[in-house]
C-alpha positions in Angstrom: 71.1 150.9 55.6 70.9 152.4 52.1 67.4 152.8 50.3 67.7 150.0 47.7 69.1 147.5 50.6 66.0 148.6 52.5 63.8 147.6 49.6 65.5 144.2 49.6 64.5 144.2 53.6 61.0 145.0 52.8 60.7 142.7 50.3 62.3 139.8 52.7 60.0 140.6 55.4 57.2 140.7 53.4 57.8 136.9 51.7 59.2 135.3 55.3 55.5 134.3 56.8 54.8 131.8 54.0 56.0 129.0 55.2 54.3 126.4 52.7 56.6 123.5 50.6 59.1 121.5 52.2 62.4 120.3 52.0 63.8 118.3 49.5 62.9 114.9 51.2 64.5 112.6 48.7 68.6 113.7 49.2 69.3 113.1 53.3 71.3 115.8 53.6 69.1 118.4 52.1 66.4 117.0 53.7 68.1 117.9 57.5 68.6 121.9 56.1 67.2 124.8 58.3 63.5 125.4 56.8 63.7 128.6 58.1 66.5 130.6 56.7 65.9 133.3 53.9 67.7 135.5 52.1 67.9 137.8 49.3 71.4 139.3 47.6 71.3 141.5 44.0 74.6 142.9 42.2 74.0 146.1 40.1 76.9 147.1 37.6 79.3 148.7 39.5 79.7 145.7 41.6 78.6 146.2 44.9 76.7 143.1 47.0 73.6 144.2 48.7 72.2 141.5 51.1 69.4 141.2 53.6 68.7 138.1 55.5 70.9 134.5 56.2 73.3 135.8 53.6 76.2 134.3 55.1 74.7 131.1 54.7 76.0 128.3 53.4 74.0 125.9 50.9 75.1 123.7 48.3 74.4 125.0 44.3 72.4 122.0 42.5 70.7 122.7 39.7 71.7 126.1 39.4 75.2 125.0 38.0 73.9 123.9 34.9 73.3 127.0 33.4 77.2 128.1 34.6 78.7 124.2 33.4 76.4 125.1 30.1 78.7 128.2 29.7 82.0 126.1 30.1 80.4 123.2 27.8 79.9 126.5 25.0 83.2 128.6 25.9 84.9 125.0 25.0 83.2 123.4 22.3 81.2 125.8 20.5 77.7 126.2 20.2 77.0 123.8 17.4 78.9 121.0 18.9 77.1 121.8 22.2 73.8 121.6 20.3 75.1 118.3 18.8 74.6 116.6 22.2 71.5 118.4 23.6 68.7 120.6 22.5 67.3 123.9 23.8 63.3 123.5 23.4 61.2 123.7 27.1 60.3 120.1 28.2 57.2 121.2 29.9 58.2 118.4 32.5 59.5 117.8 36.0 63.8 118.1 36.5 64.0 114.1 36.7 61.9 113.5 33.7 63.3 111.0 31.0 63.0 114.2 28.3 64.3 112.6 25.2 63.9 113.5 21.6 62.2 110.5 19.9 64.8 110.6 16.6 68.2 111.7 17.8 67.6 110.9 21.5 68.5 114.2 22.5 68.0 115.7 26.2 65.6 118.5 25.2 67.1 121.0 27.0 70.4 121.7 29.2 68.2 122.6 32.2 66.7 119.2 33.4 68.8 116.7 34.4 69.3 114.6 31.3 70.5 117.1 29.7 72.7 118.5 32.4 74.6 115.1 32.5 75.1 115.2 28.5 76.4 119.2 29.0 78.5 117.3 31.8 80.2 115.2 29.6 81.3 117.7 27.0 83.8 119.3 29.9 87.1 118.3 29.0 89.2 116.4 31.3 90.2 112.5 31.7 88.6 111.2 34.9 86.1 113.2 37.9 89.1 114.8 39.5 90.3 116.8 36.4 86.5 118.1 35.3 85.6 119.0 38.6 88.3 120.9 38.7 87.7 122.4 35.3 83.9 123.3 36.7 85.2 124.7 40.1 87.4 127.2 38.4 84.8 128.8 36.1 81.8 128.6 38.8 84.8 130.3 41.4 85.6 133.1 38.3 81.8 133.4 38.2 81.7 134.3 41.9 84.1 135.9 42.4 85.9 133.7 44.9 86.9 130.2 45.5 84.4 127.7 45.9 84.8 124.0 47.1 82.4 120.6 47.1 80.6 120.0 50.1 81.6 116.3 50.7 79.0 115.3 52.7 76.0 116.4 50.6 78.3 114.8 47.4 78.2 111.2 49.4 74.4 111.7 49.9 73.7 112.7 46.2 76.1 109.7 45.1 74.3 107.3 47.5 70.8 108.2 46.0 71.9 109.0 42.3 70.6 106.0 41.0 67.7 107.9 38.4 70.6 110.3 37.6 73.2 107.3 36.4 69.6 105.7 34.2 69.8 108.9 32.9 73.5 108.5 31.9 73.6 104.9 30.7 70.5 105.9 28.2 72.3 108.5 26.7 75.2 106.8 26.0 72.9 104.1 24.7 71.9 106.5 22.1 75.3 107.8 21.4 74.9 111.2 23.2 77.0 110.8 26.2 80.5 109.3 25.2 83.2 107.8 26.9 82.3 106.3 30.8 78.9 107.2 32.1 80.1 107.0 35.5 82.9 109.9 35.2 79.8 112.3 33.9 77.5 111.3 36.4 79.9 111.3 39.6 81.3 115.2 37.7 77.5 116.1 37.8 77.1 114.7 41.3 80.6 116.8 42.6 79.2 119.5 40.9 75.5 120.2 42.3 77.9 120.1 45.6 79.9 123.0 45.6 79.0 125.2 48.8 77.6 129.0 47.8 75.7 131.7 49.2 73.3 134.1 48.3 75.3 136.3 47.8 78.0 134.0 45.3 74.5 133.6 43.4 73.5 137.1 42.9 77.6 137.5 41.4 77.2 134.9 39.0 74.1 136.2 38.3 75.8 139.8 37.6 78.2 137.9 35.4 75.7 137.0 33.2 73.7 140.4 33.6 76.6 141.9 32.1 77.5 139.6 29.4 80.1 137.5 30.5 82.1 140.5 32.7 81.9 139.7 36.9 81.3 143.6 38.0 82.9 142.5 41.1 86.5 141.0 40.0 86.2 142.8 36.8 87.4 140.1 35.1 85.7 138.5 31.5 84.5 135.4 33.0 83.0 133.8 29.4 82.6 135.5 26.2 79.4 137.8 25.4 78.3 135.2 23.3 78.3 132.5 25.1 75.9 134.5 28.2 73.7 135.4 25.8 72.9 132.3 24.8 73.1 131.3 28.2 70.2 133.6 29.3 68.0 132.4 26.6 68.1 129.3 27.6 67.8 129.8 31.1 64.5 132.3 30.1 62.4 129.4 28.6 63.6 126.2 30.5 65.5 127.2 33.6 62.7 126.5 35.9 61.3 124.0 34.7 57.6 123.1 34.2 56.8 126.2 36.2 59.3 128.6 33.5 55.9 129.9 31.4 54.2 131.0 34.6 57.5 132.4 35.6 58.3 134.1 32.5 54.9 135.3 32.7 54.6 137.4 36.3 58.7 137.7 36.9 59.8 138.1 33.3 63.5 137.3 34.5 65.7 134.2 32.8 65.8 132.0 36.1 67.7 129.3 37.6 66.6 127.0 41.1 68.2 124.5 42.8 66.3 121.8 45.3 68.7 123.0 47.9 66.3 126.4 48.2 68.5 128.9 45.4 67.2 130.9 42.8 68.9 132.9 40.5 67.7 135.6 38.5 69.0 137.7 35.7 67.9 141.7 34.7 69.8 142.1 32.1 72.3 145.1 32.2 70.5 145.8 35.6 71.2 143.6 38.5 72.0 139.7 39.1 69.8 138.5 41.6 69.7 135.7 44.1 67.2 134.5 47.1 67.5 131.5 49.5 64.7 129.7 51.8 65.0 125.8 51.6 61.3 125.2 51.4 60.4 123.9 48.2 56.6 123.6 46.2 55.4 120.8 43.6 58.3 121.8 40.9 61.3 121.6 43.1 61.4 125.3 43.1 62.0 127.5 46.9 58.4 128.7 47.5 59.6 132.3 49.6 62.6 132.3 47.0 60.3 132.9 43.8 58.0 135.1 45.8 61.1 137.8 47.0 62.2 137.7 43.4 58.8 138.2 41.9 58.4 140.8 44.3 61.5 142.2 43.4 60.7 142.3 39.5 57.4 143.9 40.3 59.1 146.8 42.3 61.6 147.5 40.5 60.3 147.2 37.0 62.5 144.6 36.0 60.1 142.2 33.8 62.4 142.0 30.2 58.6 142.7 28.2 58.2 145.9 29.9 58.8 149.5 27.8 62.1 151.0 28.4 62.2 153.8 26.8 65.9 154.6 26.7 66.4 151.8 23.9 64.6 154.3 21.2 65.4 157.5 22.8 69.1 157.5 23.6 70.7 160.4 25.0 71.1 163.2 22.5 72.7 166.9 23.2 73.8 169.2 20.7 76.5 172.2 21.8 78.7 174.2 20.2 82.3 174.4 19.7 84.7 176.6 17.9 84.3 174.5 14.6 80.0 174.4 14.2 77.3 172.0 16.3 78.6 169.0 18.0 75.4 166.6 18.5 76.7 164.4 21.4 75.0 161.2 22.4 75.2 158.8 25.4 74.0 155.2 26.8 73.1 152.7 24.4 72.1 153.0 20.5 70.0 150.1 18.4 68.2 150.6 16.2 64.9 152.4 17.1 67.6 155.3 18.8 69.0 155.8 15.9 66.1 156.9 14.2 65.7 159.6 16.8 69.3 160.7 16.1 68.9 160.6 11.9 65.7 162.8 12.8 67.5 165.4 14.6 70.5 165.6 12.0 68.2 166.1 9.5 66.6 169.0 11.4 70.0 170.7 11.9 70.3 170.2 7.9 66.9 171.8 7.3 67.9 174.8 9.8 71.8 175.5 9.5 73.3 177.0 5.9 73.9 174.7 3.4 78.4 174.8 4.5 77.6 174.2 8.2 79.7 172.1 9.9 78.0 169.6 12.0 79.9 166.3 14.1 78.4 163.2 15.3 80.1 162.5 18.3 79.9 158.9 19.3 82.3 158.0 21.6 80.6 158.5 24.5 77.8 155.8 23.9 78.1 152.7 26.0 77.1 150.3 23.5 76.3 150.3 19.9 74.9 148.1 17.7 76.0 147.8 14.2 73.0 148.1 12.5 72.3 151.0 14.3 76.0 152.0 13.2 75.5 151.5 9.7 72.3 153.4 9.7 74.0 156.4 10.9 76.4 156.3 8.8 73.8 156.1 5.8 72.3 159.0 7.0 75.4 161.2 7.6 76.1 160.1 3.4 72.9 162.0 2.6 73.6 164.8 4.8 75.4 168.0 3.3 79.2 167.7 3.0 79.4 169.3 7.0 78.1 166.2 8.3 81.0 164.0 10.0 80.8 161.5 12.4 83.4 161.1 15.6 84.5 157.8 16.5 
């Protein structure tokens, strides 16, 4: 076992004797799941799955395809015709809650049910078969491999959906949810039932750690936009009325599910994932938000936290047969690039006047354009030597 996977196995054992919370009582088929299984998966950037625990386990996603059918809602429509139909502000209430803006009747954010149902509807496609079909192929291209509805557990949620289809009939009583509310609300149903497991969760979480690129499949899954605002989302509202005190001691944009999922997002770092069916007061896996926590607290994964390499990039200067060749590496925003204007203008203060000095930029992973465009500033006040490498 490597030394990060045996973190993960720490972690897990350290979380598995809390066996508080129960399962979700009020769907029959989730109510009969194993309260014992656990598991924790994380993807890093170079693709590779470490798991620990029931990770071959099988469990159906529920909520935690809403932030993924929010992604196809905004590949396919566009943010402000997304934002038409629902909002994006924290409802500081429970999943099932009747969280309605009082003027334009808007679900207040895409993360409780309401406003799952409106995203829902926005998937194009003429009756349940054709936008399931439209979800399954994203979620699948989020994790990496083909994933299919778990029929049984579908039956169950249709046979107790009755809250969920109120939901659907008042929105298209206010004119949010157009066309038949029973092809949104049996789509929604189908898609809380596709079968996943820990480690399909900690992929799609990867796919949004990396803006819209699965590190597994390599393959651009949605566009960098569209995870971004994704994650943001996800950050204040994904879990629920408990997403302050999570934002608070994980620091993670989250996702659960009442089946026992959690997804959790470092991003650029890792997509993470635990399972353990027990749930507490929000709906929310009690060991699952205790590995992750863990996890965050380990690893120093809390998005507050200082990381330094964001205003001190990498920076080298060499020689070659021309003059000084000031190299840089990893990522440049703004704060780096102050560090890299200070030490061009030391070279200028130490070198002759017809030095010849190159910016060499193209081995940065990412850069920012203001950061871009302040360099460039700088290089215009430099000395006539000063050129930058592309």
């Amino acid at each position: 076992m490597d030394p990060i996977t045996a973190l993960f196995q720490e972690v897990l054992d350290d979380v598995r004797p809390d066996d508080a919370g129960a399962t979700a009582q009020y769907i029959p088929e989730l109510a009969a799941a194993d309260p014992e299984r656990l598991a924790l998966a994380a993807v890093g950037p170079f693709g590779r799955v470490r798991a620990v625990g029931d990770d071959s386990a099988e469990f159906t996603i529920q909520s935690i395809s809403k932030p993924f059918v929010l992604a196809l809602a905004l590949q396919e429509r566009g943010r402000d015709e997304v934002l038409a139909k629902v909002g994006v502000e924290p409802s500081g209430e429970p999943f099932n809650a009747i969280s309605l803006e009082d003027i334009t009747g808007r679900p207040v954010n895409p993360m409780v049910n309401a406003g799952a149902i409106a995203t829902t509807a926005l998937v194009r496609g003429d009756d349940v078969d054709e936008r399931t079909a439209s979800v399954v192929d994203l979620l699948s291209a989020f994790a990496g491999r083909s994933l299919w509805v778990d029929e049984e557990v579908y039956a169950s949620e249709s046979a107790t959906g009755d809250r969920n289809r109120a939901l659907g009939h008042l929105l298209r009583s206010h004119g949010i949810l157009e066309g038949s509310v029973e092809i949104a609300v049996e789509t929604y149903f189908r898609q809380c039932s596709l079968l996943v497991t820990v480690r399909d969760l900690a992929v799609m979480a990867s796919t949004l750690a990396f803006g819209g690129m699965n590190p597994v499949t390599r393959e651009r899954v949605v566009d960098e936009d569209v995870a971004r605002d994704v994650l943001s989302i996800m950050a204040s509202c994904g879990m629920y009325d408990f997403s302050g005190e999570w934002m608070l001691r994980v620091g993670l944009p989250a996702k659960s599910g009442v089946s026992g999922g959690v997804l959790a997002v470092a991003p650029s770092q890792f997509g993470i994932a635990a399972f353990s069916p027990r749930l507490d007061e929000h709906g929310n896996s009690v060991r699952a938000i205790a590995a992750v926590e863990t996890l965050s607290e380990r690893f120093g994964m809390h998005l507050l936290e200082s990381h330094e390499t964001l205003a001190t990039p990498a920076v080298t200067v060499d020689r070659d047969a021309e003059g000084r060749v000031v190299r840089l590496g990893g990522e440049l925003g703004l704060a780096g690039a102050e560090r890299v204007v200070s030490v061009l203008r030391g070279l200028a203060t130490e070198l002759p006047v017809d030095a010849i000095v190159t910016l060499d930029a193209r081995e940065l992973g990412r850069v920012h354009p203001a950061a871009l465009a302040a360099l460039r500033g700088a290089l215009e006040s430099m000395p006539g030597g000063f050129r930058l490498r592309e």
